[in-house]
C-alpha positions as CSV (number, residue, x, y, z in Angstrom):
1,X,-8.7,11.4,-17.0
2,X,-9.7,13.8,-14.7
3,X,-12.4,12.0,-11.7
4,X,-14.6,14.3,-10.1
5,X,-13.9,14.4,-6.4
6,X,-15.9,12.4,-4.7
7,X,-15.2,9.6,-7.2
8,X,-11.5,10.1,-6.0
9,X,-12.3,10.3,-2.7
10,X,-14.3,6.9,-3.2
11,X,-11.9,5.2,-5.4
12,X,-9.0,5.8,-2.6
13,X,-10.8,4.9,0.6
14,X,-11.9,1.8,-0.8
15,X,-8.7,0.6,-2.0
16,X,-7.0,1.7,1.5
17,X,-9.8,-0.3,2.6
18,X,-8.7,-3.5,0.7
19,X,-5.2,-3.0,1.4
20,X,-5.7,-3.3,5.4
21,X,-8.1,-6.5,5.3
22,X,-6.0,-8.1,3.1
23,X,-2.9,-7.6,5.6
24,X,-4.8,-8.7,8.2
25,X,-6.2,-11.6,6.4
26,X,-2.4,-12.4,5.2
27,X,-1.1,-12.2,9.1
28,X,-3.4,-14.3,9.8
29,X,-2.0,-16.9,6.7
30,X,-4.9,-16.5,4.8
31,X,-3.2,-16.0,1.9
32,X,-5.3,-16.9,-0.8
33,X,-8.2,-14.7,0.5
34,X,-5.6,-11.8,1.0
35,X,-3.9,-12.0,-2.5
36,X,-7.1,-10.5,-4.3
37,X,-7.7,-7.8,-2.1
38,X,-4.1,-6.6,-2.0
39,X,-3.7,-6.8,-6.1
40,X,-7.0,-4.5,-6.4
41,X,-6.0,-2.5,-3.8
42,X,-2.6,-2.3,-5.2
43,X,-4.3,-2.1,-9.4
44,X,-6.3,0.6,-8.0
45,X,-3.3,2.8,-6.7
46,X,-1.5,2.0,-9.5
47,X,-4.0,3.8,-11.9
48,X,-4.5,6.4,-10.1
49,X,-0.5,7.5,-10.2
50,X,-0.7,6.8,-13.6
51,X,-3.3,9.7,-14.0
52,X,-1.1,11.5,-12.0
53,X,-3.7,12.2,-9.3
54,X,-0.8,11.2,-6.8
55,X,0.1,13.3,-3.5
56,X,1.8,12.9,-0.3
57,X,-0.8,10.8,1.1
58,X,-0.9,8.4,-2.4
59,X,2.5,7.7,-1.5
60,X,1.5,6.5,1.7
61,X,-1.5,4.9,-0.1
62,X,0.8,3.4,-2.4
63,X,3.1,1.8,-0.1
64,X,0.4,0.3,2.5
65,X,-1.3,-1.6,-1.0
66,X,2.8,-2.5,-1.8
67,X,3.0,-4.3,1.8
68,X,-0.5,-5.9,1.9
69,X,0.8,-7.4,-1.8
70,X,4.3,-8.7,0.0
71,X,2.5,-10.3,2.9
72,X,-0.2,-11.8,0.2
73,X,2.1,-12.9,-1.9
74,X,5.6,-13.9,-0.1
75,X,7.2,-14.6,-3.6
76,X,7.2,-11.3,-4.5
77,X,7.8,-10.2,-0.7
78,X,11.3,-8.8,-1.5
79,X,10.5,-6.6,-5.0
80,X,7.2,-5.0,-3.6
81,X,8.6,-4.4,-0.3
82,X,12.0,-2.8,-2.2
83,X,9.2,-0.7,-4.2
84,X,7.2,0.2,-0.7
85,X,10.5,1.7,0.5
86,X,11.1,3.5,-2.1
87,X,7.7,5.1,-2.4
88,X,7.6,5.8,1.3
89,X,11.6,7.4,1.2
90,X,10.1,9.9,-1.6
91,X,7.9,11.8,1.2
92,X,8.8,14.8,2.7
93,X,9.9,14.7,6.2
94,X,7.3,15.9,7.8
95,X,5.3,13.9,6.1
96,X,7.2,10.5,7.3
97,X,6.8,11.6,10.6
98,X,3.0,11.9,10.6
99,X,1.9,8.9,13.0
100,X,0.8,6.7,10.2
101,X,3.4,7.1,8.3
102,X,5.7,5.9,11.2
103,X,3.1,3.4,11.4
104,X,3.9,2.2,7.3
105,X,7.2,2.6,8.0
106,X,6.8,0.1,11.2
107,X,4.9,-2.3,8.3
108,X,7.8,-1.9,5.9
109,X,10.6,-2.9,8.4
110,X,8.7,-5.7,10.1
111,X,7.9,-7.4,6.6
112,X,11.1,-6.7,5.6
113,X,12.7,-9.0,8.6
114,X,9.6,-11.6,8.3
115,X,9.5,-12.2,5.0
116,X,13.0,-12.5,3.8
């Protein structure tokens, strides 16, 4: 339950990782290469908030993996972009206003308008 860390550490870069090629690969409309990277990306996040080893930056984590999934999968744009909100509105506000936050944020609202 507990991951030593530098597993952590691992485990999270590699999924933020996965979440930004497969955003880039679904803007580009490569959607079937994108899908698998965003649901790991996304699988990966999800287990580590389930061992509670969440913080302020998992949120943003979270909700990056929840838009790479939307643009991935445009079917489930509107749920996983409802559930990227939400994560992101449960920051702190100095911790929206970091720059990439603002820059999720950005992410959020343009999927949100694209991929209605």
């Amino acid at each position: 339950r507990d991951l030593p860390p530098d597993v952590l550490f691992a485990r999270r870069a590699h999924a933020g990782d996965l979440a930004s090629w497969a955003l880039a690969l679904a803007r580009l409309g490569r959607l079937d290469e994108a899908r698998p990277h965003a649901e790991q990306a996304l699988a990966t996040h999800r287990a580590l908030q389930a061992m509670a080893e969440g913080d302020e930056l998992h949120k943003r984590e979270l909700a990056l993996a929840l838009v790479a999934t939307a643009w991935a999968d445009p079917g489930r744009a509107r749920d996983r972009l409802g559930e990227a909100r939400t994560v992101f509105d449960t920051m702190p506000a100095d911790a929206r206003a970091l720059r990439a936050s603002r820059w999720i944020d950005g992410l959020i609202v343009e999927a949100q308008r694209t991929l209605r």
